[in-house]
DSSP file (Angstrom, degrees, kcal/mol; ACC not computed):
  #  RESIDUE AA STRUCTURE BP1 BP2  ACC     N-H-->O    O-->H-N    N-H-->O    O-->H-N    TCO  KAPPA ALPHA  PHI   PSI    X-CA   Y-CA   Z-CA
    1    1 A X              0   0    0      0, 0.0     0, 0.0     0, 0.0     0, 0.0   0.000 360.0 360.0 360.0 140.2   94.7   45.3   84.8
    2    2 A X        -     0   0    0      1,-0.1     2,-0.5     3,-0.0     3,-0.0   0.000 360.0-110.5 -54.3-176.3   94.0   47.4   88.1
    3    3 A X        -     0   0    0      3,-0.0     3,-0.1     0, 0.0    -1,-0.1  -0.971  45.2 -99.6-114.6 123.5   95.3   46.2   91.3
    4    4 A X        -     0   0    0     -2,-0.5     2,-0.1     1,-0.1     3,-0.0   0.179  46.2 -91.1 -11.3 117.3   92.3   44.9   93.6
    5    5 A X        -     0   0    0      1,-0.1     2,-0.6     2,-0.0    -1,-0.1  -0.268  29.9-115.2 -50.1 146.6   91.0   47.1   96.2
    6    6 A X    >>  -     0   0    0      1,-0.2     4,-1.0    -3,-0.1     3,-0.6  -0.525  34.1-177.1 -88.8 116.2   92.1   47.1   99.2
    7    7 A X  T 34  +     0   0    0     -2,-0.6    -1,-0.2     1,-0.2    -2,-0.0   0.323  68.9  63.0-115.1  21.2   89.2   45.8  101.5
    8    8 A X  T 34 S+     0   0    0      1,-0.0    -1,-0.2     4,-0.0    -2,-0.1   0.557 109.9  38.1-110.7  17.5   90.5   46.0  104.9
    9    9 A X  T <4 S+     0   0    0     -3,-0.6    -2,-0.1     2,-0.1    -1,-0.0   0.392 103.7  87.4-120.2 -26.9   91.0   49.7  105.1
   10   10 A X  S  < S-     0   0    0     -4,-1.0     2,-0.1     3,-0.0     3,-0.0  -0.497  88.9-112.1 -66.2 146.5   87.3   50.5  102.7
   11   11 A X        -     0   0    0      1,-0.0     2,-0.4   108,-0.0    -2,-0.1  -0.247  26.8-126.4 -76.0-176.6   84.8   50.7  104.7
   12   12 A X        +     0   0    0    108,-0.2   108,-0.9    -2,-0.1     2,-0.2  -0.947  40.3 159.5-132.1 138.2   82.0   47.8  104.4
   13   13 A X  E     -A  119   0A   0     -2,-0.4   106,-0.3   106,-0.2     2,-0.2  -0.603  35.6-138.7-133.4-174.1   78.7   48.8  103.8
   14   14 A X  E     -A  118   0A   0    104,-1.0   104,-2.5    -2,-0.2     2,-0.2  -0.856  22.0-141.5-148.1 158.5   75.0   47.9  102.6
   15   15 A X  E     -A  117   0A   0     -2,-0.2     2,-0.3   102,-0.2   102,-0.2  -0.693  10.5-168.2-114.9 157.1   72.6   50.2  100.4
   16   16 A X  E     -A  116   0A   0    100,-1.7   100,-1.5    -2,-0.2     2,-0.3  -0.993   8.8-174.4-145.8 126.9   68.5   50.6  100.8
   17   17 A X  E     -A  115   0A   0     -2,-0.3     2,-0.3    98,-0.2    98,-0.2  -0.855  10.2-168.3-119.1-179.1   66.5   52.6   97.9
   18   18 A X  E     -A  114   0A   0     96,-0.7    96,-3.8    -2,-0.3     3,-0.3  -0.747  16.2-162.0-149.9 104.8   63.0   53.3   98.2
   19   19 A X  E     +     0   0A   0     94,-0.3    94,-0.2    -2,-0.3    93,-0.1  -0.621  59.7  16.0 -69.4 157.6   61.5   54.6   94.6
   20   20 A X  E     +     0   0A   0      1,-0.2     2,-0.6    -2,-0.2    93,-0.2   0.873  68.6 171.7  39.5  53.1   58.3   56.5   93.8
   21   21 A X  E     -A  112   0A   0     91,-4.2    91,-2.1    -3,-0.3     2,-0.8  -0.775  32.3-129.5 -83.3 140.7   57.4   57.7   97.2
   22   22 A X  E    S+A  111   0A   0     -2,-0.6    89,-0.2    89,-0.2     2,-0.2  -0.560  74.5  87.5 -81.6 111.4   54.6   60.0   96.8
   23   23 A X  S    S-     0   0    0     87,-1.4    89,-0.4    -2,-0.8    -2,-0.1  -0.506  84.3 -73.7 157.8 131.0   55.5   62.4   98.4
   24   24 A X     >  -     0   0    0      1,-0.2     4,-2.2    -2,-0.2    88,-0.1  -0.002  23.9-145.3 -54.6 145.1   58.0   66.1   97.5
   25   25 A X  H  > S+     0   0    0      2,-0.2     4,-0.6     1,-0.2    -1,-0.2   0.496 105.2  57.4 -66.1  -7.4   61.2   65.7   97.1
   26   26 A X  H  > S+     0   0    0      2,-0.2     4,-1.1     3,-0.2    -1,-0.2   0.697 113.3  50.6-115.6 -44.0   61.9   69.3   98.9
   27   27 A X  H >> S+     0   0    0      2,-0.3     4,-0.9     1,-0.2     3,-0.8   0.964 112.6  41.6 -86.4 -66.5   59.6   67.4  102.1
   28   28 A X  H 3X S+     0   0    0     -4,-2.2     4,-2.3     1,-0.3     3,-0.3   0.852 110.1  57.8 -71.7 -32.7   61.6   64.5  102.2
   29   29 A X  H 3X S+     0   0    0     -4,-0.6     4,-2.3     1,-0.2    -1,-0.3   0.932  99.7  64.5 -51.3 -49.4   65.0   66.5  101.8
   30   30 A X  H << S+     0   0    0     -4,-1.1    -1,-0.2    -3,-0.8    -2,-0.2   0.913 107.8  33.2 -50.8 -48.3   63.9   68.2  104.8
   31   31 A X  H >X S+     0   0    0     -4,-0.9     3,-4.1    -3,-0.3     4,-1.5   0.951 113.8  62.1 -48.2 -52.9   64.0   65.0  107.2
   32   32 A X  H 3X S+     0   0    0     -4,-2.3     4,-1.3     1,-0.4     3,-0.2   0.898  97.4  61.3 -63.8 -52.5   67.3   63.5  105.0
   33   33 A X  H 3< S+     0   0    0     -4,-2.3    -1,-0.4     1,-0.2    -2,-0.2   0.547  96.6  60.9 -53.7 -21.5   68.9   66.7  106.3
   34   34 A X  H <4 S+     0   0    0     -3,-4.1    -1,-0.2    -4,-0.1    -2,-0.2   0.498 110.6  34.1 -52.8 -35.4   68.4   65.5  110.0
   35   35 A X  H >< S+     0   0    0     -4,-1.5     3,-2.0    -3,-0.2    -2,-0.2   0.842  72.1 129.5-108.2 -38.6   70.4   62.5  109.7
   36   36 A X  T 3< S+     0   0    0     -4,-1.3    47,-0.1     1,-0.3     3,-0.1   0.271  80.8  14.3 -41.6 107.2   73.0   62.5  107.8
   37   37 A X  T 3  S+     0   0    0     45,-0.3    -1,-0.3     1,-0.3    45,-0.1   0.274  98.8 135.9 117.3 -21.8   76.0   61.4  108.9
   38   38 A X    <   -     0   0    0     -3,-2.0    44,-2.5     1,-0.2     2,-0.3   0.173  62.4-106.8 -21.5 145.5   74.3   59.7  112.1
   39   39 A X  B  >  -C   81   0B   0     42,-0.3     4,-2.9    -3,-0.1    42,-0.3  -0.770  35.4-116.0 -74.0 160.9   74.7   57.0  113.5
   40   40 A X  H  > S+     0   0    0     40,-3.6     4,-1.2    -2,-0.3    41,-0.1   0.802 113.6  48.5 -44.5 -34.6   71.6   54.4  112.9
   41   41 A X  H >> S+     0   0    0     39,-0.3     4,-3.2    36,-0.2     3,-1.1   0.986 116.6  38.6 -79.0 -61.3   70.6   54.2  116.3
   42   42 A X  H 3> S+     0   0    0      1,-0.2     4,-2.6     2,-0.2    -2,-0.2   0.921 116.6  52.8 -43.8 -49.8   70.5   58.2  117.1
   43   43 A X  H 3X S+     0   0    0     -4,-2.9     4,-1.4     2,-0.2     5,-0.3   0.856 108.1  49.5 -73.0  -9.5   69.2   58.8  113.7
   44   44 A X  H XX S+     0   0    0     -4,-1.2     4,-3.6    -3,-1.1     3,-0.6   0.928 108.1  57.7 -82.0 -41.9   66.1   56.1  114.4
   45   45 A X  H 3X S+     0   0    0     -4,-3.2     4,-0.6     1,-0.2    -1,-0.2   0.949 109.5  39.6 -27.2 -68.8   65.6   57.9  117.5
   46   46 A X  H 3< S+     0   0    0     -4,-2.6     4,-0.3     1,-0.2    -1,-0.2   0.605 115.1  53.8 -68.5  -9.6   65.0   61.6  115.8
   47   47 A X  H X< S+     0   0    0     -4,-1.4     3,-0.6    -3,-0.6    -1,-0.2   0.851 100.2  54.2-101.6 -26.4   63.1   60.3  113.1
   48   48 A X  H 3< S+     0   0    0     -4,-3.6    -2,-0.2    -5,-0.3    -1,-0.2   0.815 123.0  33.4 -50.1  -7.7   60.7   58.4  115.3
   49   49 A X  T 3< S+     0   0    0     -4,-0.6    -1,-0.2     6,-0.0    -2,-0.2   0.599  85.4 112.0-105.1 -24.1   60.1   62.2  117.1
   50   50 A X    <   -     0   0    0     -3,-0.6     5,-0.1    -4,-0.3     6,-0.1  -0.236  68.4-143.2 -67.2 132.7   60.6   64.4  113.8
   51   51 A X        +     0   0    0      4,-0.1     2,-0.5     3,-0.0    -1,-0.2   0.190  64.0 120.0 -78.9  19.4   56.5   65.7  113.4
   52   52 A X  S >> S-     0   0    0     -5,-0.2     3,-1.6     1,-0.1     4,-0.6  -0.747  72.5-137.1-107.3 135.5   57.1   65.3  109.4
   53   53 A X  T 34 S+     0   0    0     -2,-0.5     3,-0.5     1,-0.2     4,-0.3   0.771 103.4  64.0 -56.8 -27.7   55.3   63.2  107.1
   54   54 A X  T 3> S+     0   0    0      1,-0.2     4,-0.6     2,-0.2    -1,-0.2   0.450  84.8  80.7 -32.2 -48.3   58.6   62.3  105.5
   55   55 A X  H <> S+     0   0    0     -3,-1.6     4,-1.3     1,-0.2     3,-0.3   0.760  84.9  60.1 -54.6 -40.6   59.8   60.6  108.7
   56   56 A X  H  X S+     0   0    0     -4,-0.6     4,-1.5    -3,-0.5     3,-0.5   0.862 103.9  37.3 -23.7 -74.2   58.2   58.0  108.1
   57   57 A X  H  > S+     0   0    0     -4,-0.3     4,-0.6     1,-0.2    -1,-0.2   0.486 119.2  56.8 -64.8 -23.2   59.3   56.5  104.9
   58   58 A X  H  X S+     0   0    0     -4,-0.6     4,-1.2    -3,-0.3     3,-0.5   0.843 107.6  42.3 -71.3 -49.3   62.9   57.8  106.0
   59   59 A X  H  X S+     0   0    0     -4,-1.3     4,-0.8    -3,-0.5    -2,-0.2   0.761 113.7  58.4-112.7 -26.6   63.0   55.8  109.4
   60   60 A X  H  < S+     0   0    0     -4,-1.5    -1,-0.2    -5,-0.2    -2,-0.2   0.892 115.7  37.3 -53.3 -40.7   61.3   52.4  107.1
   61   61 A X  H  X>S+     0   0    0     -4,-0.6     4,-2.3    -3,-0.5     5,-0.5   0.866 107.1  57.1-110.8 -27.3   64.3   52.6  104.8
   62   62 A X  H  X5S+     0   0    0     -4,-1.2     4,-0.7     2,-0.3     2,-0.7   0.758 112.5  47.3 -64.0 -28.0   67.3   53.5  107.1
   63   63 A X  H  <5S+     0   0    0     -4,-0.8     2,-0.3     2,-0.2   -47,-0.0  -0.922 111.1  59.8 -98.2 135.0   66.2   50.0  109.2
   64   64 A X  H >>5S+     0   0    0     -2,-0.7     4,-3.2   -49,-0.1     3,-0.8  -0.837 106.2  41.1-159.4 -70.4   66.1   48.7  105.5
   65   65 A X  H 3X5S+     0   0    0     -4,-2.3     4,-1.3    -2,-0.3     5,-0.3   0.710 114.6  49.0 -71.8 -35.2   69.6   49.4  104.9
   66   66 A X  H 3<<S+     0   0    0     -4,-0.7    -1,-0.3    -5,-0.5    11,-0.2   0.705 108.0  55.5 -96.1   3.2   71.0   48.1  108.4
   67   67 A X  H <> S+     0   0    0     -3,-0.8     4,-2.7     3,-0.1    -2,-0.3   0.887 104.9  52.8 -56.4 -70.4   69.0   44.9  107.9
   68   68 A X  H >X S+     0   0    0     -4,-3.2     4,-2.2     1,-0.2     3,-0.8   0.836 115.6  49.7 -23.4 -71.4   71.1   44.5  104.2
   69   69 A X  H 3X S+     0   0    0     -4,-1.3     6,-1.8     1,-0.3     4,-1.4   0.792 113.5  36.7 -54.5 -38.7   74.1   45.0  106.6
   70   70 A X  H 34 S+     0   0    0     -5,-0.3    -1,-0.3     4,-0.2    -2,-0.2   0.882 124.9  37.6 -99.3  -5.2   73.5   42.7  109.1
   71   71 A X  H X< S+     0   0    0     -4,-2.7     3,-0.5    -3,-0.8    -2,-0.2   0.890 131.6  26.3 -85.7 -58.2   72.0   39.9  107.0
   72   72 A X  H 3< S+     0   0    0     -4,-2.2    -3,-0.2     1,-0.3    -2,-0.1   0.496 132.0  30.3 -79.6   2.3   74.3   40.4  104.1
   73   73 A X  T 3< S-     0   0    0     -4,-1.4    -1,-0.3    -5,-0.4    -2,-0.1  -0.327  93.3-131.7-133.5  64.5   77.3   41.8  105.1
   74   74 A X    <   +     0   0    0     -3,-0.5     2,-0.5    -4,-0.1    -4,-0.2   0.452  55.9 153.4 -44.8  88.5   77.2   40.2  108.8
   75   75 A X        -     0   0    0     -6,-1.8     2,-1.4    -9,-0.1    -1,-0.1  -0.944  50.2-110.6-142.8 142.8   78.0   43.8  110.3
   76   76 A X    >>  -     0   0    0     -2,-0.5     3,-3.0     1,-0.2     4,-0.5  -0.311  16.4-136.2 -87.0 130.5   77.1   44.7  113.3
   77   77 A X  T 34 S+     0   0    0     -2,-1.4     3,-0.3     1,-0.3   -36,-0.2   0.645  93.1  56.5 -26.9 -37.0   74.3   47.4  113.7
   78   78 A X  T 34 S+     0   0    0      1,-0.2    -1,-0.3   -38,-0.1    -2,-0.1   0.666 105.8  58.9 -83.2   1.1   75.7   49.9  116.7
   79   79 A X  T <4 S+     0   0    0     -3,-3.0    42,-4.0    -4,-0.1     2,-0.6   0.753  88.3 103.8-107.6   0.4   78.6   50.5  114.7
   80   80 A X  B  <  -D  120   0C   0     -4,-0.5   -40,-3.6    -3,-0.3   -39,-0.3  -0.594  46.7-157.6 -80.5 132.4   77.1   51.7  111.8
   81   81 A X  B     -C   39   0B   0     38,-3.0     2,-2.0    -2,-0.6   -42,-0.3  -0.379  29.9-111.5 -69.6 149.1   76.6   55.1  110.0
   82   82 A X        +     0   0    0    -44,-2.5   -45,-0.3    36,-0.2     3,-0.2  -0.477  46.0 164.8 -82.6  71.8   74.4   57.3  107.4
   83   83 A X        +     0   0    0     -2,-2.0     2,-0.4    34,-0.5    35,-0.2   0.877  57.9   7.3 -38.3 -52.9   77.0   57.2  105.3
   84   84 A X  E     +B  117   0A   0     33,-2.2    33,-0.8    -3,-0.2     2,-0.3  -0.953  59.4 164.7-135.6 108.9   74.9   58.5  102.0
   85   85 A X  E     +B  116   0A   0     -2,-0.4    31,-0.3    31,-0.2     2,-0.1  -0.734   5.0 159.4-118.9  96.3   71.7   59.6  101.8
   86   86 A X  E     -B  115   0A   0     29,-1.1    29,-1.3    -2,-0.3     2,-0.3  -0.492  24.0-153.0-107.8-172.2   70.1   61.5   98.8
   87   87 A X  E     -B  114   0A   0     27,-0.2     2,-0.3    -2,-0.1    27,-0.2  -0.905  20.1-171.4-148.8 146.9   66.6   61.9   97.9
   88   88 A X  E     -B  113   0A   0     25,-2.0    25,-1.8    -2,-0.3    -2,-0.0  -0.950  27.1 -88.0-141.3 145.8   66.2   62.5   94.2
   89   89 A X  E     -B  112   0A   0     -2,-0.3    23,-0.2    23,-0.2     2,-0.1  -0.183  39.4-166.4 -66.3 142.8   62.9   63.6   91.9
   90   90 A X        -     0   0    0     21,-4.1     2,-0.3   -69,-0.1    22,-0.1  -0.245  39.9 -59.4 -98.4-170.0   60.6   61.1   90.5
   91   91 A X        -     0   0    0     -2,-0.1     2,-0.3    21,-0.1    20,-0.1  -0.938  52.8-149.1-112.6 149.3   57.9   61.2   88.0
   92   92 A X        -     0   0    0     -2,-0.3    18,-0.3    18,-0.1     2,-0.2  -0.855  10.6-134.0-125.2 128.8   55.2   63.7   88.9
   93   93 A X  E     -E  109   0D   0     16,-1.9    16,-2.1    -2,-0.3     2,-0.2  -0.457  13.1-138.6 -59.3 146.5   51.9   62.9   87.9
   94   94 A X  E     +E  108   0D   0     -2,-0.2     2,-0.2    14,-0.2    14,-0.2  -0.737  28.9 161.6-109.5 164.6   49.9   65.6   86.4
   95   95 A X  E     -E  107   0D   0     12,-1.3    12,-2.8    -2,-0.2     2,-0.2  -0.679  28.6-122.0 179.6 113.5   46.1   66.1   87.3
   96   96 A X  E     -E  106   0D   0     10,-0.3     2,-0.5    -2,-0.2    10,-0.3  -0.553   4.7-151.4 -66.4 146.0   43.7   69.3   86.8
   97   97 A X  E     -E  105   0D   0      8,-4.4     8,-1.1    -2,-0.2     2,-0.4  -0.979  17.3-136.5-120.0 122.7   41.9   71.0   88.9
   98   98 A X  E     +E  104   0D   0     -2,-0.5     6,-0.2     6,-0.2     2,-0.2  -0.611  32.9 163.5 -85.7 118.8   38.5   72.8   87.4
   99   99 A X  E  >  -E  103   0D   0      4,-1.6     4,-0.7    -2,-0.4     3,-0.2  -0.304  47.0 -44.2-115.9-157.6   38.0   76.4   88.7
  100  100 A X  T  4 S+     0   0    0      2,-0.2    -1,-0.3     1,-0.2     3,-0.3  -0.166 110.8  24.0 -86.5 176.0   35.6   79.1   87.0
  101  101 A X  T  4 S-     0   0    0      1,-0.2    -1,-0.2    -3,-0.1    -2,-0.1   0.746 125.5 -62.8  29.0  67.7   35.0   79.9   83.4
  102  102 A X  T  4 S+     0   0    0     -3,-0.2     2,-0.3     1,-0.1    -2,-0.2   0.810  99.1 130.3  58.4  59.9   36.0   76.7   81.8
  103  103 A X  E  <  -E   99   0D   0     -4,-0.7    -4,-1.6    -3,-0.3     2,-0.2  -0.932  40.6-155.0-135.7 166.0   40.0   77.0   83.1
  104  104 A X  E     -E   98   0D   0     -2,-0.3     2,-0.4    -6,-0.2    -6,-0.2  -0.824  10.8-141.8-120.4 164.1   41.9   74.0   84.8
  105  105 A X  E     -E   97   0D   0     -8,-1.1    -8,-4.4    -2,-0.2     2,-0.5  -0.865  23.3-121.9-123.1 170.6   44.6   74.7   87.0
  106  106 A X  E     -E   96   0D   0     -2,-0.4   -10,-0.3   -10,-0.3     2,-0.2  -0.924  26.3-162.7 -99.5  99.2   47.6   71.9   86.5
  107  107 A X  E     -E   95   0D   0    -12,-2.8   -12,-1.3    -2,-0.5     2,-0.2  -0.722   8.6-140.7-100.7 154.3   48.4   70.2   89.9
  108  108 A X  E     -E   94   0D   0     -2,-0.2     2,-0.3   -14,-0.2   -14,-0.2  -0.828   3.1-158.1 -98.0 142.5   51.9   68.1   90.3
  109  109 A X  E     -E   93   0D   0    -16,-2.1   -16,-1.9    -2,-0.2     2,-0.3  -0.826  26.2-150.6-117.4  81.4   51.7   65.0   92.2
  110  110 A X        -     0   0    0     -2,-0.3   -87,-1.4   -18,-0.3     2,-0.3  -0.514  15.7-171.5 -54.4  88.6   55.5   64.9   93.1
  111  111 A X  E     -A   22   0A   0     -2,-0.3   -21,-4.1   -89,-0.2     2,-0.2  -0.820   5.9-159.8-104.0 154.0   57.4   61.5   93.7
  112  112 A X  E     -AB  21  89A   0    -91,-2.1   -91,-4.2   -89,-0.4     2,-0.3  -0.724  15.1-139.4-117.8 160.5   61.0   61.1   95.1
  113  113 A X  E     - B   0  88A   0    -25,-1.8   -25,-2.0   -94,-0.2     2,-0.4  -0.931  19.5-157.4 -92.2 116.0   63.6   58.4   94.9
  114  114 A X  E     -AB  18  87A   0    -96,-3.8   -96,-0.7    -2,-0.3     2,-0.4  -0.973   4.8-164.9-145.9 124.9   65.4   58.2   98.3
  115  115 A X  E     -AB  17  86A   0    -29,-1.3   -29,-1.1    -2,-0.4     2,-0.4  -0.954  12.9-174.3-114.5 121.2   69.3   56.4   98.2
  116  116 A X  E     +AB  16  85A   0   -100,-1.5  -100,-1.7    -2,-0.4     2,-0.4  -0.872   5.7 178.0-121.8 137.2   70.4   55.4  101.8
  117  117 A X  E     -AB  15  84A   0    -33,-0.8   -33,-2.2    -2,-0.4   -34,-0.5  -0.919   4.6-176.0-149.0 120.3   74.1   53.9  102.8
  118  118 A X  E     +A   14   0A   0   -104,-2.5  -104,-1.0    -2,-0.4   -36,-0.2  -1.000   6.3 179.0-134.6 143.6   75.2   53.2  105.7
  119  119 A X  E     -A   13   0A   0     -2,-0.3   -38,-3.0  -106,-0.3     2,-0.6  -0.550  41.8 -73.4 162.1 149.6   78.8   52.0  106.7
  120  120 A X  B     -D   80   0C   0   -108,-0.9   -40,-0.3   -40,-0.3  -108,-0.2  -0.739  59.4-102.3 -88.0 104.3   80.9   51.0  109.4
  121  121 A X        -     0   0    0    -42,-4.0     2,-0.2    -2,-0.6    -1,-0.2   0.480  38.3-107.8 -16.7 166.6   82.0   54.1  111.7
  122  122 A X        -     0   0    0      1,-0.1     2,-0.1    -3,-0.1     4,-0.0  -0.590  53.0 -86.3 -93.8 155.9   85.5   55.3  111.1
  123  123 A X        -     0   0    0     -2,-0.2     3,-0.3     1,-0.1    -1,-0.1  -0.318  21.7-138.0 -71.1 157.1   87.9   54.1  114.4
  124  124 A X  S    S+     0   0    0      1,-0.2     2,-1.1    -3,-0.1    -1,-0.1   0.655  96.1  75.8 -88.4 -11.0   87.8   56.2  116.8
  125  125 A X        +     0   0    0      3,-0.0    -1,-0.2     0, 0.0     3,-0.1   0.046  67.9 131.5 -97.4  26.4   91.8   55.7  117.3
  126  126 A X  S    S-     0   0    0     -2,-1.1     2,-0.1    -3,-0.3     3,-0.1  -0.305  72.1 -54.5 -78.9-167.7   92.7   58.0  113.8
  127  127 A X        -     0   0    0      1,-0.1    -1,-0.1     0, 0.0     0, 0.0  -0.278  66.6-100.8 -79.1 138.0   95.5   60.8  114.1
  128  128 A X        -     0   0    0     -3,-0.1     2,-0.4    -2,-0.1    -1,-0.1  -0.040  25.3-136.2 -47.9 165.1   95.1   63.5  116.9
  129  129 A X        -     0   0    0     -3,-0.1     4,-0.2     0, 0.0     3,-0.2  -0.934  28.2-110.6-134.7 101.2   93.9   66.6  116.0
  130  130 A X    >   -     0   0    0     -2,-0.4     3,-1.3     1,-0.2     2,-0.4   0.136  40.5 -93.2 -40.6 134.8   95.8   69.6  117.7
  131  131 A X  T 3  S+     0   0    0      1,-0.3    -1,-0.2     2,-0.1    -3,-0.0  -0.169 106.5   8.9 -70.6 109.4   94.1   71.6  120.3
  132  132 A X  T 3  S+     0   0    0     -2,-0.4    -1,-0.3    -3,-0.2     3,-0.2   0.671  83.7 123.2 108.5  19.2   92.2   74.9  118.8
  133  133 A X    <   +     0   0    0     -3,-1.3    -2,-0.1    -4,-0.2    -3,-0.1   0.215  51.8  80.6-105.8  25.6   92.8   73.8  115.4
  134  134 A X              0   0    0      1,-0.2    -1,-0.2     0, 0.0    -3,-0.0   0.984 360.0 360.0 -72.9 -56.8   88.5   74.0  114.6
  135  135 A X              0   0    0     -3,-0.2    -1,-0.2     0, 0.0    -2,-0.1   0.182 360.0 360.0 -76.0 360.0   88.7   77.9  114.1
């Protein structure tokens, strides 16, 4: 038998999906790529300003996922992060579109899956990092 994890050095988290949004996965990737790695508050900031249709449904499910945290894992909101965020393909409706001579063209109507986690910063108090060592 394993030995239990050890759950005061994992971090503590809570997870938010939002399936079938209508809406590209390539769109919504574009927002998800703004945040990541954020903290909640900073990223709720940029997505209420981001001009993308995308933001939206992004900034709905990120307070989704720090609501899990702080109702079910009693953690408190400024200290959390965008731990995980992907956005993953859906199932794309098909539809035709009637052009000349008797042809259709085949439109996609493109839904995503969008996976949010967010987690309790890392301490700020880890091991020093020697000066100049970025490069």
């Amino acid at each position: 038998m394993a030995a239990p994890a050890d759950t005061d050095t994992a971090p503590r988290g809570a997870v938010a999906r939002a399936r079938y949004v209508r809406m590209s996965p390539m769109k919504v990737r574009r927002v998800v790529d703004l945040v990541r790695g954020m903290p909640v508050g900073q990223a709720a900031s940029v997505l209420e300003f981001a001009q993308l249709k995308a933001a939206r449904p992004v900034a709905k499910l990120v307070a989704s996922a720090v609501a899990n945290a702080e109702n079910n894992v009693d953690l408190d909101p400024a200290d959390l992060v965008i731990s995980t965020i992907t956005v993953d393909e859906g199932p794309t409706m098909k539809r035709f579109q009637p052009r000349a001579q008797g042809r259709a063209y085949r439109i996609r109507k493109r839904t995503s899956h969008i996976f949010v986690e967010v987690t309790e910063a890392p301490a700020k108090g880890g091991r020093p990092r020697a000066k100049g060592s970025g490069r």
